[in-house]
Backbone as a printed PyTorch tensor [residue, N CA C, xyz], in Angstrom:
tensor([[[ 41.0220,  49.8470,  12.8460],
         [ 39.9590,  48.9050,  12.7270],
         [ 40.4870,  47.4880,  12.7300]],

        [[ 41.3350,  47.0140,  13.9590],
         [ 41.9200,  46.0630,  13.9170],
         [ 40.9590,  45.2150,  14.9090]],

        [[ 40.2900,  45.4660,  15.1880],
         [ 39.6090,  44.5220,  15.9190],
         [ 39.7770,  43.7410,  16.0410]],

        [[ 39.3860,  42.3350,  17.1890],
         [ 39.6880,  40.7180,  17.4520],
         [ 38.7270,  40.2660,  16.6630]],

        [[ 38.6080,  39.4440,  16.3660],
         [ 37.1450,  38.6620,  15.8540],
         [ 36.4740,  38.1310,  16.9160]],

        [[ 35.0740,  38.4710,  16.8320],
         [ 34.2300,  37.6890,  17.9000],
         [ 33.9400,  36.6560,  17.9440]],

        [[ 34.1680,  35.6860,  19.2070],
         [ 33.6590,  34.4380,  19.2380],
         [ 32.9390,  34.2280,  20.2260]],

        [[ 31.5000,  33.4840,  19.9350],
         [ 30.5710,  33.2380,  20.7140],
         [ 30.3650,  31.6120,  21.2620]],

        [[ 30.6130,  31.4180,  22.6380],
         [ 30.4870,  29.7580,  22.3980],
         [ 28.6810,  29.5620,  22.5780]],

        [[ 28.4930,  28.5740,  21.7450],
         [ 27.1190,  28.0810,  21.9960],
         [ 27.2300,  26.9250,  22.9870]],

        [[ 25.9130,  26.2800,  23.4830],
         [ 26.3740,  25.3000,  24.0300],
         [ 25.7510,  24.2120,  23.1360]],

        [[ 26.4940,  22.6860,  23.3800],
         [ 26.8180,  22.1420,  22.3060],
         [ 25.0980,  21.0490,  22.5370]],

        [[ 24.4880,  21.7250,  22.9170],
         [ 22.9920,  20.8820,  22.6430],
         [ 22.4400,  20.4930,  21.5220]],

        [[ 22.0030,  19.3420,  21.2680],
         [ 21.4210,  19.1890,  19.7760],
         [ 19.8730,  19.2150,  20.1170]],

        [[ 19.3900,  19.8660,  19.1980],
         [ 17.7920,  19.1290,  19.7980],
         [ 17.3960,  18.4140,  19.0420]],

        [[ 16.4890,  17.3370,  19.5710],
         [ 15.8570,  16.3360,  19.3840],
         [ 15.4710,  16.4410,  17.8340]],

        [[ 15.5050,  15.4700,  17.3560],
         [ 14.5980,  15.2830,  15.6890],
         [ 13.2920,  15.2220,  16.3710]],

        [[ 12.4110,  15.7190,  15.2700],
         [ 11.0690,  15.9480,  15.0370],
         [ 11.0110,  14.0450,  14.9420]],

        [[  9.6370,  13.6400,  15.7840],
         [  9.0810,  12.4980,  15.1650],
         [  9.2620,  12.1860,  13.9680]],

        [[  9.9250,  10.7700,  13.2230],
         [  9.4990,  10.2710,  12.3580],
         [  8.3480,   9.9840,  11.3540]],

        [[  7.5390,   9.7940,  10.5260],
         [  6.9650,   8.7660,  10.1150],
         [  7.6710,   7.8180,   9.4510]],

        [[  6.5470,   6.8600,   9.6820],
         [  7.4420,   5.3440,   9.0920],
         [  7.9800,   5.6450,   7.2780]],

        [[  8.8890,   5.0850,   7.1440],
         [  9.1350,   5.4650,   5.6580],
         [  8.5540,   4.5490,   4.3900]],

        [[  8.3880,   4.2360,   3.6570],
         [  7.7650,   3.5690,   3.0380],
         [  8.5500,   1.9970,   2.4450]],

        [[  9.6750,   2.1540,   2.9130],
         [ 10.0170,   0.6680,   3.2180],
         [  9.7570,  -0.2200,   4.5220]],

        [[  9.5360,   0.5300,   5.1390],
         [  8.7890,   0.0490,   6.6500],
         [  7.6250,  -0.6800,   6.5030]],

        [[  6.5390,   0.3350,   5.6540],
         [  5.3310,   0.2290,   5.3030],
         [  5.4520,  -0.7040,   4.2200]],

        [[  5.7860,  -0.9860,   3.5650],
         [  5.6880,  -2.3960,   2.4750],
         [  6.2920,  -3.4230,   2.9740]],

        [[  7.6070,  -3.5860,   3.9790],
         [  8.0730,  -5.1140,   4.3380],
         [  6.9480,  -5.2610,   5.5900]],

        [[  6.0030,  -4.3020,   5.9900],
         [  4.6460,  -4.7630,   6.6550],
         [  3.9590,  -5.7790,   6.1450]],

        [[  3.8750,  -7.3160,   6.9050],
         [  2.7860,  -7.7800,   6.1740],
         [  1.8500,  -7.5460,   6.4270]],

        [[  1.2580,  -7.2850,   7.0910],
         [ -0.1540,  -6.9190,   7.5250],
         [ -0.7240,  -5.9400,   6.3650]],

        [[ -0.0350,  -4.7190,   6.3360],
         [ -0.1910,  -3.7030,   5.7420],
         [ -0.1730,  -4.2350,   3.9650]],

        [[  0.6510,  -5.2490,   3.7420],
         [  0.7210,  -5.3330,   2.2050],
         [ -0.7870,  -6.4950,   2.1340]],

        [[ -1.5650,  -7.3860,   2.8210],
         [ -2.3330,  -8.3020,   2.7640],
         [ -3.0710,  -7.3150,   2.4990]],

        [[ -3.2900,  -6.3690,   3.8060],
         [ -4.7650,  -5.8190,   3.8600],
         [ -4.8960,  -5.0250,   2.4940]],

        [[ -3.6290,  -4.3360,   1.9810],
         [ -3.6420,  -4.0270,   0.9590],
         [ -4.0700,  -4.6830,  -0.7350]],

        [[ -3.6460,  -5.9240,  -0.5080],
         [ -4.1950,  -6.5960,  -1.8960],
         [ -5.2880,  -7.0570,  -1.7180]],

        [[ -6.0420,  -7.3980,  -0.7020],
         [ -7.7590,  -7.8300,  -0.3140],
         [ -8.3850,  -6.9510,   0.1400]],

        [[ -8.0950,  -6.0290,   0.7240],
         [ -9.2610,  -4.7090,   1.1290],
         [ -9.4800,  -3.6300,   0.1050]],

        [[ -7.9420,  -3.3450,  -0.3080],
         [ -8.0610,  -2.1910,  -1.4270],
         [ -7.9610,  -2.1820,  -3.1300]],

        [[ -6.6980,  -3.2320,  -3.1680],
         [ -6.5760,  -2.7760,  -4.4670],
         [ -6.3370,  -4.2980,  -5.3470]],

        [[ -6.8760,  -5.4050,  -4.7670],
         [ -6.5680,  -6.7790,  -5.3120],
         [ -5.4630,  -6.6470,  -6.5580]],

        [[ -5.7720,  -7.5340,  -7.5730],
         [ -4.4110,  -7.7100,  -8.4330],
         [ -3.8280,  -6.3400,  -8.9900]],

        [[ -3.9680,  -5.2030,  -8.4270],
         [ -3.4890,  -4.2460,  -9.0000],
         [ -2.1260,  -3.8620,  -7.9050]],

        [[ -2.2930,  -4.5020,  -6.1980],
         [ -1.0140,  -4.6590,  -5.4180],
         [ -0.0680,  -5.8060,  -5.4110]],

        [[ -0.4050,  -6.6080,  -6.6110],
         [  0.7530,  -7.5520,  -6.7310],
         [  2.2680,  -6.6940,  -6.7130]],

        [[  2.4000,  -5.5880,  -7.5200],
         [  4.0020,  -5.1830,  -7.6640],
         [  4.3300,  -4.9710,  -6.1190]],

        [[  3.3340,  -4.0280,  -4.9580],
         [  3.4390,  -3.6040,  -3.7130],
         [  3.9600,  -5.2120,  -2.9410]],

        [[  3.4980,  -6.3880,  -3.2650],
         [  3.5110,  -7.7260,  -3.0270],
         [  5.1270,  -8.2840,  -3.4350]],

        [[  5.5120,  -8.2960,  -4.3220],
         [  6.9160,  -8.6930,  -5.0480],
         [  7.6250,  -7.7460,  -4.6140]],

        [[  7.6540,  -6.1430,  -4.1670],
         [  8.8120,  -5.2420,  -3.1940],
         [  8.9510,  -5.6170,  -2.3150]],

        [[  8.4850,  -6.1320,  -1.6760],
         [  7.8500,  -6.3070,   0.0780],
         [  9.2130,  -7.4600,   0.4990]],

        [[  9.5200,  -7.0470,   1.4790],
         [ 10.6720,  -8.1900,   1.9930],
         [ 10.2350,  -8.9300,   3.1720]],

        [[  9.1100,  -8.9190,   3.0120],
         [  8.1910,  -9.5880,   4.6120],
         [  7.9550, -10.5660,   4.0020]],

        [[  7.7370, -11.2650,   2.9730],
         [  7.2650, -12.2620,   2.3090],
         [  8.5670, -13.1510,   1.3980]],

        [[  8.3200, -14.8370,   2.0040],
         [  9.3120, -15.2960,   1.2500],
         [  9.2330, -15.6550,   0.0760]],

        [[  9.5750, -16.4130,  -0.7060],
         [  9.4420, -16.3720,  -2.5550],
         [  8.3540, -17.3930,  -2.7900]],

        [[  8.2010, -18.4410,  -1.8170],
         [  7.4620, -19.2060,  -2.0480],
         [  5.6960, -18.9210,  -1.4970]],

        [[  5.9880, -17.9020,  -0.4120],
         [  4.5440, -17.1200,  -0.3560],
         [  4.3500, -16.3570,  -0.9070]],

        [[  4.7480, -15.9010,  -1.6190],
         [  4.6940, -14.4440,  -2.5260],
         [  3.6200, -15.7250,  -4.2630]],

        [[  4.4540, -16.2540,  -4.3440],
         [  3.8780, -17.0100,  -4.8400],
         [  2.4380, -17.9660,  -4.9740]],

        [[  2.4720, -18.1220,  -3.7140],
         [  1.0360, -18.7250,  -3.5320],
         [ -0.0660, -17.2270,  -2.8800]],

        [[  0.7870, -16.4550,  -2.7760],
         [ -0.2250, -14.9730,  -2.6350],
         [ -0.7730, -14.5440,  -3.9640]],

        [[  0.0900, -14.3370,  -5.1170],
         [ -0.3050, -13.9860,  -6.3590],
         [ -1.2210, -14.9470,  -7.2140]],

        [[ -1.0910, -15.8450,  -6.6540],
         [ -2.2900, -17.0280,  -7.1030],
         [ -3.2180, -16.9600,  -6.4420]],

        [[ -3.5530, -16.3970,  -5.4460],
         [ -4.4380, -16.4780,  -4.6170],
         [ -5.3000, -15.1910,  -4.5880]],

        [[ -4.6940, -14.2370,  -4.7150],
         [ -5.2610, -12.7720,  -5.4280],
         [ -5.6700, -12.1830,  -6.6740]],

        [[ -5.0210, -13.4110,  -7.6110],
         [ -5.6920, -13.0880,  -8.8910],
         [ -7.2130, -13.9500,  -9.0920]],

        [[ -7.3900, -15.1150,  -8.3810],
         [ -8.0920, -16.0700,  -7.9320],
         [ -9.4780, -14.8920,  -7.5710]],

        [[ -9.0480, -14.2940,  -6.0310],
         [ -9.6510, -13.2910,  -5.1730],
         [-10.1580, -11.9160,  -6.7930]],

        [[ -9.5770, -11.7870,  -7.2870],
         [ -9.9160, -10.6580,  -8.1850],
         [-10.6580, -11.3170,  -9.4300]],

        [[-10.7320, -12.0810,  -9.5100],
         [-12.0370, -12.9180, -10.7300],
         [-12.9120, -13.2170, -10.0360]],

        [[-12.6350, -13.6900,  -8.5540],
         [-14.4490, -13.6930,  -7.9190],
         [-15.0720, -12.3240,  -8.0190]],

        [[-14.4430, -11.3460,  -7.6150],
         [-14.8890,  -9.9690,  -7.3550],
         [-15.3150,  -9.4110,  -8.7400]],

        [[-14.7410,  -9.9670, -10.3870],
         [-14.7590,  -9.1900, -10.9370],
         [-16.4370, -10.0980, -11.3140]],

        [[-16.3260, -11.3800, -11.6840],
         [-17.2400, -12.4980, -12.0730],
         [-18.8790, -11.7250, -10.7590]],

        [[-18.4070, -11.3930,  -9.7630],
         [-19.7610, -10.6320,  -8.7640],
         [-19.9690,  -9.4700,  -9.1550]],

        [[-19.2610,  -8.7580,  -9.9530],
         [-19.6330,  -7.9480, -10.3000],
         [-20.0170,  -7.7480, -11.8800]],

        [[-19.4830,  -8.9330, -12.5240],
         [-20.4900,  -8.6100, -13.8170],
         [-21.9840,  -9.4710, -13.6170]],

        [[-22.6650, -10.5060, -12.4440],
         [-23.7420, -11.1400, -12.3390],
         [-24.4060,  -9.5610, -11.7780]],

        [[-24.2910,  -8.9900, -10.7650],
         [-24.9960,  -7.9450, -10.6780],
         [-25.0260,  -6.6910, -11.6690]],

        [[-24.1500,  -6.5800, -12.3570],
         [-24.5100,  -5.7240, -13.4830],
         [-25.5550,  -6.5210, -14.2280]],

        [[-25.4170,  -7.6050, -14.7820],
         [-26.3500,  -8.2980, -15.3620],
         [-27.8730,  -8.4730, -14.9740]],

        [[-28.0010,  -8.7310, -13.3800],
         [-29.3260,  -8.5860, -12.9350],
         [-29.6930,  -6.5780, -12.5570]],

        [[-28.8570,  -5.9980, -12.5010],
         [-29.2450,  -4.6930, -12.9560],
         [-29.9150,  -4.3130, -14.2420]],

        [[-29.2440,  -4.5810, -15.3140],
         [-29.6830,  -4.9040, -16.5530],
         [-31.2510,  -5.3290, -16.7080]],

        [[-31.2590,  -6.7610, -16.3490],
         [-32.4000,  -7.4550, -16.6530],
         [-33.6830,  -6.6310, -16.0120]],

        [[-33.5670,  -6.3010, -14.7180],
         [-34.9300,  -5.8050, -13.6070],
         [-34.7670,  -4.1400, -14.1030]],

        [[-33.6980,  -3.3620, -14.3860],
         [-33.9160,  -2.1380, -14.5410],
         [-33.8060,  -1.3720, -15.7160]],

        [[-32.7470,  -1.8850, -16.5440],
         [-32.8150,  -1.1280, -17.6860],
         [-33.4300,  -1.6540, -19.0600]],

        [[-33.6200,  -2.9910, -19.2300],
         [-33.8540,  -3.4500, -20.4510],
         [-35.3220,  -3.5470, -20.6860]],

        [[-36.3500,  -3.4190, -19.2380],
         [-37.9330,  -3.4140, -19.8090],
         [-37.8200,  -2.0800, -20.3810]],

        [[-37.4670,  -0.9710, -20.1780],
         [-37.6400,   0.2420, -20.7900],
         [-37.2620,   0.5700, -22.1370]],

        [[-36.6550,  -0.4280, -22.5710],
         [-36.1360,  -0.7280, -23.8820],
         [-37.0630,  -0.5870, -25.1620]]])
């Protein structure tokens, strides 16, 4: 039972990597993607997504976070006047 050892040559093809997706440092030094992010979705709650981001220099990052916390007291200030006129027209004659 001395046998040779078998050797098989393969041929030396690699195949291709599977598509990527972008990785998520891609996706945050996006500016596009980090704006639309602090005004469409999640205002002062994407400031930290804002300060990772390497698309933005120190001095816009700066006048962004002033400008989004700004953006998130209008939104919050519109939304306590319509709670308030909710209030007044719907719940408080039933009172």
């Amino acid at each position: 039972m001395d046998d040779p050892p078998i050797t098989v040559d393969l041929p030396h093809a690699t195949p291709e990597p599977p598509p990527s997706k972008p990785s998520w440092r891609e996706l945050v030094d996006n500016r596009w993607i980090v704006l639309a992010t602090l005004f469409l979705v999640t205002a002062a709650c994407g400031l930290p997504l804002l300060w990772v981001s390497h698309g933005f220099s120190r001095t816009s990052k700066i006048v962004l976070t002033v400008v989004t916390i700004l953006y998130t007291i209008f939104i919050l200030w519109l939304f306590w006047i319509f709670m308030a006129y909710m209030w007044e027209n719907f719940y408080a004659p039933y009172l």
